[in-house]
C-alpha positions in Angstrom: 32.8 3.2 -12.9 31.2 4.3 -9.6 31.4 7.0 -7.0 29.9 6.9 -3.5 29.9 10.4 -2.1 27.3 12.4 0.7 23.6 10.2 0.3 24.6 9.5 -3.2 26.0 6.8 -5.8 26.7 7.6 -9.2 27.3 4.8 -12.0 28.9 5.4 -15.3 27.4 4.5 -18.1 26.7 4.7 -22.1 24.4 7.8 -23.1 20.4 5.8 -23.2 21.3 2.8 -21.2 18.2 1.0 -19.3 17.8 2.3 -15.7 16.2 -0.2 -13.5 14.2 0.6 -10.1 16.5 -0.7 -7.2 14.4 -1.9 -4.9 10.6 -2.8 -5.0 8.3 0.9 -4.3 5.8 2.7 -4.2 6.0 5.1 -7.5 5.7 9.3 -6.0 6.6 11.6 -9.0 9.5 12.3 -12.2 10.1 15.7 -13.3 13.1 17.8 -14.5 15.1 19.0 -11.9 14.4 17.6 -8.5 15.8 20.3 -5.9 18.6 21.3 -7.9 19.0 22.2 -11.6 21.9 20.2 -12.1 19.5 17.0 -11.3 18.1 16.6 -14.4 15.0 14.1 -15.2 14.1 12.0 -12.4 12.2 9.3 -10.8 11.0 9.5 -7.1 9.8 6.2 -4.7 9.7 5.1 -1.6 10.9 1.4 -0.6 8.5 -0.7 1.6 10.7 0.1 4.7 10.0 4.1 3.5 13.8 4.8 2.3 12.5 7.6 -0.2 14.9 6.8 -3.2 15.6 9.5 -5.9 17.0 8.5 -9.4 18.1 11.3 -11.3 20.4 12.2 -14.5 17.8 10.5 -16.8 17.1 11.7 -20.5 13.5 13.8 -20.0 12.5 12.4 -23.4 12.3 9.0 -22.2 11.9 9.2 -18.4 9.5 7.2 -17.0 8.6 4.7 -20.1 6.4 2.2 -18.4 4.3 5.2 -17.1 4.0 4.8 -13.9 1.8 7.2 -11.7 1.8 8.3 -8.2 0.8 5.2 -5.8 1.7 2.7 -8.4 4.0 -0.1 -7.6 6.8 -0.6 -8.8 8.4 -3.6 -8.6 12.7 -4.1 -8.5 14.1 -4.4 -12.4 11.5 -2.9 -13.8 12.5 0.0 -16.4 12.4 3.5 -14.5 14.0 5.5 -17.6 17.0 6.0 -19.1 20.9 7.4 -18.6 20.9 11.3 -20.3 23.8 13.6 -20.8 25.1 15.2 -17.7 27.5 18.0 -18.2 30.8 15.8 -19.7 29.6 12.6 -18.4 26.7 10.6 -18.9 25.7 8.4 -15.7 22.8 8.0 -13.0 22.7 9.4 -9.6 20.9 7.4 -7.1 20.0 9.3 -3.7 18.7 8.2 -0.5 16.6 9.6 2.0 15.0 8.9 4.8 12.7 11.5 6.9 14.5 13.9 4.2 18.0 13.2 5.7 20.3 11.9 3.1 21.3 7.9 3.9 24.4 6.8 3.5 24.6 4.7 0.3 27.0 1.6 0.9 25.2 0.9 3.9 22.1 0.8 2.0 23.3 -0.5 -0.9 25.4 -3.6 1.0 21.8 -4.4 3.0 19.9 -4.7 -0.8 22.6 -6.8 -2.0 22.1 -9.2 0.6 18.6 -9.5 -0.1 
């Protein structure tokens, strides 16, 4: 299952499923709770085009496994963490942002997909 909502997707999945980066970037910081507690563990990059992409809803124990630091590169595929418990649900919530206005997803999502 999916859900597009505000600058957001979020995808369903089994509690430690592999979470893979979603576009090639430039690694900036994970922590636990981005700007909102309900956020959970997560990833932050920016693409090469500088859409600043947030991946949150991660498990904190595992978060990050390849340990990327800030200014690495990180390349599309590779492992960014892994899908944590999130209230009754476990999936990952991928943001987008761009000068720290939210994108809309599909129309990011549908330009990636063509690539």
């Amino acid at each position: 299952c999916y859900d597009w909502h505000a600058g957001a997707t979020d995808w369903c999945a089994p509690l430690g499923t592999e979470v893979f980066a979603p576009a090639d970037c430039t690694f900036l910081t994970q922590g636990e709770y981005h700007d909102d507690p309900k956020y959970g563990a997560y990833v932050m990059c920016v693409a090469d085009d500088g859409l600043e992409i947030y991946v949150g809803h991660l498990d904190m124990a595992t978060v990050n496994p390849l340990g990327f630091r800030p200014g690495d590169r990180v390349e599309a595929g590779q492992t960014i963490g892994y899908i944590g418990y999130h209230f009754i649900t476990t999936h990952v919530h991928v943001q987008f942002r761009r000068g720290g206005q939210l994108v809309a997803p599909e129309s990011w999502w549908a330009e990636w997909d063509g690539r």
